[in-house]
N, C-alpha and C positions, 0 to 999 in steps of 0.2 A: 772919283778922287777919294783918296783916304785922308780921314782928318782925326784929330784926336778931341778926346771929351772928356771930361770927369764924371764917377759915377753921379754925384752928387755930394752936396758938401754935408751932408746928415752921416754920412759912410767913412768920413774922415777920421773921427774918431775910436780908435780898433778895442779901445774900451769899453766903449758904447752899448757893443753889442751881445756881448756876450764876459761876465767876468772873468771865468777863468781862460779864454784867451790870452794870446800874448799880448802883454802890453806894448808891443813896438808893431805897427803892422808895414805893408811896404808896397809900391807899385808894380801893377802886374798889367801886363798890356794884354788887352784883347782882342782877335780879330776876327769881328764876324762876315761871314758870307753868304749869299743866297745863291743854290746851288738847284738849278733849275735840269730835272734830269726826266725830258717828256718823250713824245712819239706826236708831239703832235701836227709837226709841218708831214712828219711821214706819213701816216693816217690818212691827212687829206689830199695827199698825192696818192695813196695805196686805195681808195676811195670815192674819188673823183677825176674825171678829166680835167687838165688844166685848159680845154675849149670850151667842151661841150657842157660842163659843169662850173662855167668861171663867174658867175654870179651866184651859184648858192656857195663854191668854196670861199669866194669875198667876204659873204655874211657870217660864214661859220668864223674865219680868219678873224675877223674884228670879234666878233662874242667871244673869243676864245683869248684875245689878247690880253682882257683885263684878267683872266685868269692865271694862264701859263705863263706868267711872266718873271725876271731874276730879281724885279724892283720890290723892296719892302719897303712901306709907307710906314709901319710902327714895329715896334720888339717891344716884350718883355722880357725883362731878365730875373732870375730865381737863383741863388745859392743859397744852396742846405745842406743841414748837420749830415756826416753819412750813419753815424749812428742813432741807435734808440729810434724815436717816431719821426725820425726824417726831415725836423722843423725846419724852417725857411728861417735863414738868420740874415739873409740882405735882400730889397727886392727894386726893383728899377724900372722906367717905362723910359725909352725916348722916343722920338719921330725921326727914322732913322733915311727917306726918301734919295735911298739909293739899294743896288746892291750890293755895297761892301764901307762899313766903319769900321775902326778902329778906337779901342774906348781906353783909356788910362786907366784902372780901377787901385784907389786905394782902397788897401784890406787885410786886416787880422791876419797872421800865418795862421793857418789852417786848411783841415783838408775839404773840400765842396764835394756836393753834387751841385751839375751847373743845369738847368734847365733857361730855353728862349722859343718864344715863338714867336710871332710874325706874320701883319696886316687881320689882327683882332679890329681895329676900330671901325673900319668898313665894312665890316661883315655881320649884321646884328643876329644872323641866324645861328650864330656859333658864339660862344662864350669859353672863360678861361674858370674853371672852376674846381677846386679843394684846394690851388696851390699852394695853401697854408703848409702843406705837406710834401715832398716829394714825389711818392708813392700812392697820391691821392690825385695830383694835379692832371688836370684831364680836360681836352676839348667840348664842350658840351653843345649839341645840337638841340634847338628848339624843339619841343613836343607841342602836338597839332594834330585836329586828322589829317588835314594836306597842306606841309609846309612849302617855300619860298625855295629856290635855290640859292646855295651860297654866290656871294657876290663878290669873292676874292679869291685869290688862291694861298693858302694858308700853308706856313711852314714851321717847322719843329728842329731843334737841336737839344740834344744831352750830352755833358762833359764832364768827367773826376777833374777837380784841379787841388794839385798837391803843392800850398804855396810853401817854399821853402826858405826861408833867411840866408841873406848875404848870394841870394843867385839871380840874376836879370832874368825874369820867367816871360814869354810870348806864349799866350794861345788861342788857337785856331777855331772855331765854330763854323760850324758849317749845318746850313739849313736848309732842311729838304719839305717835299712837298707830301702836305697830309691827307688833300683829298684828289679828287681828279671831276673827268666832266664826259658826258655821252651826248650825243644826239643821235634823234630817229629821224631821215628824210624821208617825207610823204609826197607819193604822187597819186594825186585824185583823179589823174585825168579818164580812167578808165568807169569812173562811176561817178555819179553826182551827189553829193552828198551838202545836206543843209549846215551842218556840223558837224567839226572832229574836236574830241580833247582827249590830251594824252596827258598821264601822269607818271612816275617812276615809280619803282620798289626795290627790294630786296637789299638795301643800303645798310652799314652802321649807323649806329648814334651816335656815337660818341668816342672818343680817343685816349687812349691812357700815351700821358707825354715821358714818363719817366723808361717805361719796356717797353715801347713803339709798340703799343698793340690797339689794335679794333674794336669795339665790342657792340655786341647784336644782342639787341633786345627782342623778346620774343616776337612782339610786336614791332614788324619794322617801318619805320616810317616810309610815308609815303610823301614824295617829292615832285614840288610842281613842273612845269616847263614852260622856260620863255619859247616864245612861237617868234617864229623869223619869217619873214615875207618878201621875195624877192620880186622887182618893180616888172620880170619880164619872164620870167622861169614859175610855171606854171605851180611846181613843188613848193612845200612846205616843210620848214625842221621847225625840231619840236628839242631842244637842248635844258637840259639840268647840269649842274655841278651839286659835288654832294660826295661825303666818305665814302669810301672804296665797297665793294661789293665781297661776299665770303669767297674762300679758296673751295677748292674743287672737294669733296670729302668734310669741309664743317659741318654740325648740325646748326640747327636754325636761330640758337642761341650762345654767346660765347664770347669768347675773345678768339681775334687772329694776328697774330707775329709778323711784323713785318721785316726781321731780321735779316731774310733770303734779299730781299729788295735793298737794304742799305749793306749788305755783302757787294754784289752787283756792281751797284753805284758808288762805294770806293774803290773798285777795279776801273771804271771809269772816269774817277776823277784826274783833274787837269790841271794845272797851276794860273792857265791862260785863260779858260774858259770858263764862264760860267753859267750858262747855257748848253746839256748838252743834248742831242736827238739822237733818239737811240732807239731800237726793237726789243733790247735785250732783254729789259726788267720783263716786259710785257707780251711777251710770248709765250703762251700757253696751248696744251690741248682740248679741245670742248670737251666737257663730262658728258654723264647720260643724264643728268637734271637741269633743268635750270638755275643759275645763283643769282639773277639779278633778272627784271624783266619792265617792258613797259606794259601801257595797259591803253589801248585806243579803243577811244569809245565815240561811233560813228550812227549822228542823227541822220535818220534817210527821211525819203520826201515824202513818205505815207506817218512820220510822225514817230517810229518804233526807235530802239537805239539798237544796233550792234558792237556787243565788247568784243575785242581782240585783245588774247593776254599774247604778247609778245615775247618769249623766253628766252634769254639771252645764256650759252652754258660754258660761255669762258668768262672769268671775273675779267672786272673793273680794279686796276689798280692805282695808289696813288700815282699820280706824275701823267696820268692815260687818259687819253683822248680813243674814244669809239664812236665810229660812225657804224650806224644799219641803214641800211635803205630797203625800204618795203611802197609797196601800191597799194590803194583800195581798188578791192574788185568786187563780184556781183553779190547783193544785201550787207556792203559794207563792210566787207570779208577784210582784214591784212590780210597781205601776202608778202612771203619774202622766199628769194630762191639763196638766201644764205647757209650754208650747212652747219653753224652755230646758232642756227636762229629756231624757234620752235613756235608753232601757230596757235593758240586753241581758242575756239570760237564759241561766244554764248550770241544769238540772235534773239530779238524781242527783250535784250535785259529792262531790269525793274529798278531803279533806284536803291539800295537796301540789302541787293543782293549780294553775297561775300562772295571771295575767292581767296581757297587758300591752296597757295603752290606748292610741289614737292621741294622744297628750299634745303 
C-alpha cells in the first residue's frame, strides 16, 4: 500500500535552511521503490535439480530470501547543493517496511542532488559514511582480517530534482541492489575429512553512492561463510553476501562503474513489477584470471591442512546469486568440473602462509 508522510517538521521551514533560498518553499511528492533486479530463482534452477537437489536448493532458497528481497526495512534520504562542495542541505531516516512509499516532502524551490539507500539498520557490517557531501557519501564495509557477511540486501538510488514554483512536481526513486551473494556446494563424500573452512575474496570495500561505482582496496577483504547443513543430503554450502567482485580486465585496485548494469535494468523496468528474474545483467564470459575466488581449507585425518584456492573468472555482480559445486577428493584436493572454475592446491599448508592471486 502506498501511504503518505511528511519529511518531517524541522524541513517545513524553507528559510531554515539555507538563506539565500526562496522564501516560499512547496510540496513535492516522492515516490520511492525497491526494484529487485536478480537471477536468483534462475541460478538455482540452472544449478540444481528440483529432485535430486531439493533439500540443499530449500536451504539456499531460505538464506537467500532475507537477502534478495523487494522489502526495505529503513531509507535514508540526502538532498544536496549541486554546486560548489556538494553539501547536504536536508537529511532524513524513516522505517519505511514495505517496497514502495510515497513521502510528501516540503522544500525550498531549489535544485537537489537526491541520494537514498536502504536496509542500513540491519546490516552492522556496512555503514553510510562522508554523506555530509554528495560526492563523498559512500557504503562502507567493516575492516577486519576476516569479516561477517552482510546480513541484508542493500539498495541505492540517485536523483537531480528541479523543484520548480507554481508546478505539482512527482518523483520517482527507484532502488536497486548494491551487493549480491555466492555459495560453494561441498561434497565430502569421496574423502574424509575432520574439517573444512571456507572463506571468500577478491570482493569491494566499499561503494561510492553518488557515481554507482565500486572500489577495491589493494588489500581485499576477506569474507566469512555461513555454513548450511542439510538434515539428509550429505553436502555442505558454504554462502557469503558481500560487494560485487571486479570486471573482467580491472587491476586489483580501483573503482568499477556500474553504469552498464542500471543501463540494463531500466530496459527492464516494469510499472507492475517489482521483482524482476532475469540472466541479462549477469551474463558474462570467463576471463583468463580469476576475479573473485573461495579458499577451502581441508583438515585431513593425519592432522596436516590442505588449501584449495578456488578461482572463480566470471565476476559477481550486484543483484547475483552464484552457485559452484566442487567435491573433496584424494589429500583433500577441491575439485570442480566447472569451466569457470580454476583449482590451485597448496598441501601440508602452515598457518601464516599468504596467497596472493593474479586479480
Amino acid at each position: 500500500m502506498v501511504v503518505s508522510a511528511a519529511l518531517g517538521a524541522v524541513l517545513t521551514g524553507c528559510g531554515m535552511i539555507d538563506e539565500d533560498l526562496s522564501d516560499c518553499g512547496k510540496e513535492a511528492t516522492v515516490d520511492y521503490e525497491v526494484q529487485l533486479v536478480t537471477n536468483m530463482s534462475l541460478e538455482l534452477e540452472l544449478q540444481l535439480d528440483a529432485q535430486t537437489d531439493k533439500e540443499i536448493m530449500d536451504l539456499l532458497r531460505q538464506y537467500m530470501s532475507r537477502i534478495f528481497t523487494d522489502h526495505a526495512h529503513d531509507v535514508d534520504l540526502s538532498f544536496y547543493e549541486t554546486q560548489g562542495d556538494s553539501a547536504r542541505l536536508l537529511h532524513d531516516q524513516h522505517i519505511m517496511d514495505a517496497n514502495q512509499r510515497r513521502y510528501v516532502l516540503h522544500l525550498p524551490i531549489h535544485e537537489y542532488q537526491h541520494l537514498a539507500t536502504a536496509n542500513l539498520v540491519d546490516n552492522a557490517m556496512v555503514s553510510l559514511a562522508g554523506d555530509e557531501r554528495c560526492h563523498r557519501s559512500q557504503l562502507l564495509q567493516q575492516k577486519g582480517d576476516t569479516i561477517t557477511p552482510h546480513t541484508t540486501g542493500l539498495f541505492t538510488a540517485r536523483l537531480p530534482m528541479q523543484l520548480v514554483e507554481g508546478v505539482d512536481q512527482t518523483f520517482y526513486v527507484r532502488l536497486y541492489m548494491a551487493n549480491c551473494a555466492s555459495a560453494l556446494v561441498v561434497d565430502p563424500r569421496r574423502f574424509k575429512a575432520d574439517d573444512i573452512r571456507v572463506v571468500a575474496s577478491g570482493f569491494a570495500s566499499r561503494y561510492q553512492i553518488c557515481d554507482s561505482s565500486f572500489v577495491f582496496d589493494t588489500a581485499a577483504p576477506v569474507i566469512a561463510t555461513d555454513r548450511l547443513t542439510a538434515k539428509t543430503d550429505p553436502r555442505v554450502c558454504y554462502c557469503t553476501v558481500n560487494f560485487p567482485s571486479r570486471e573482467a580486465g580491472q587491476t586489483r585496485s580501483g573503482h568499477a562503474a556500474v553504469g552498464d548494469l542500471h543501463s540494463v535494468v531500466g530496459d527492464l523496468q516494469s510499472p507492475t513489477r517489482t521483482v524482476i528474474e532475469t540472466q541479462e545483467p549477469f551474463v558474462a564470459q570467463p576471463g583468463e584470471q580469476s576475479l573473485w575466488e573461495y579458499r577451502v581449507y581441508v583438515t585431513n585425518a593425519d592432522g596436516t591442512v590442505t588449501e584449495s584456492i578456488v578461482g572463480i573468472r566470471e565476476p559477481l555482480r550486484a543483484g547475483q546469486l552464484k552457485i559452484i559445486q566442487v567435491w573433496i577428493g584424494d589429500d583433500g584436493r577441491v575439485n570442480s568440473e566447472s569451466p569457470e572454475v580454476g583449482v590451485s592446491v597448496t598441501l601440508d599448508w602452515k598457518p601464516g602462509n599468504t596467497y596472493e592471486p593474479e586479480i
